[in-house]
N, C-alpha and C positions, 0 to 999 in steps of 0.2 A: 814871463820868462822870455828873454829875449832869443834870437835865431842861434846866436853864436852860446847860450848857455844849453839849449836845447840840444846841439849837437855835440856840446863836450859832456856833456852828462850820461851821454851813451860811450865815451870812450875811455875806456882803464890803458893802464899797464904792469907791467911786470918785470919790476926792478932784478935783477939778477945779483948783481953786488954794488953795496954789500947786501946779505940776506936779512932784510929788514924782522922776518918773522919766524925766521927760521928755529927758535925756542919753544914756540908757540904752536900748541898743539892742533890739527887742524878741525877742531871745535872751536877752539880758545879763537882761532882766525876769521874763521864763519863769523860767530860772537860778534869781534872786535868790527868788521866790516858792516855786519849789520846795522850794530849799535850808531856806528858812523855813517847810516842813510839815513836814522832816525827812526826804525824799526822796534818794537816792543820784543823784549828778549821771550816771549813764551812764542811770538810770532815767529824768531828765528830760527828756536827749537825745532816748532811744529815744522819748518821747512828743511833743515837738516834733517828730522825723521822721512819726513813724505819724498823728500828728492833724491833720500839715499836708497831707498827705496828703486828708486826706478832706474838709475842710473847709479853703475859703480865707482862710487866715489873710496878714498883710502878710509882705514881706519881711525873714526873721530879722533879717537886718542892718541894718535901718530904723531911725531912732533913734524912740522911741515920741512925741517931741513934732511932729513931723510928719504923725500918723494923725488922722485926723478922732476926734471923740466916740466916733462908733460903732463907731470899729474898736478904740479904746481900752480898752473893755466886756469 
């Protein structure tokens, strides 16, 4: 991996419009994100349980265009 892939690989963003995901439940979005690092879905399961856990995240089954900005983060 080279320097410039190493340091884009730690940086997201957060499209505001249009709402790319905004249908999509924020299970369904976890999921989707997951599956797109190349993550095994019982892996990403087990981290939507254990993380929601510890930190209050929204209702899985929420659709994500109903969460404020900063729950969208």
């Amino acid at each position: 991996m080279t320097e410039r892939e190493r340091i884009l690989s730690n940086i997201g963003a957060l499209i505001e419009t249009p709402e790319p995901y905004a249908a999509l439940t924020v299970r369904d979005s976890i999921m989707l994100v997951g599956e797109l690092k190349g993550m095994k879905k019982s892996d990403i399961e087990d981290h939507i349980e254990n993380f929601g856990k510890r930190v209050e995240i929204p209702d899985p089954s929420r659709k994500v265009g109903t969460l404020s900005r900063g729950q969208r983060a």
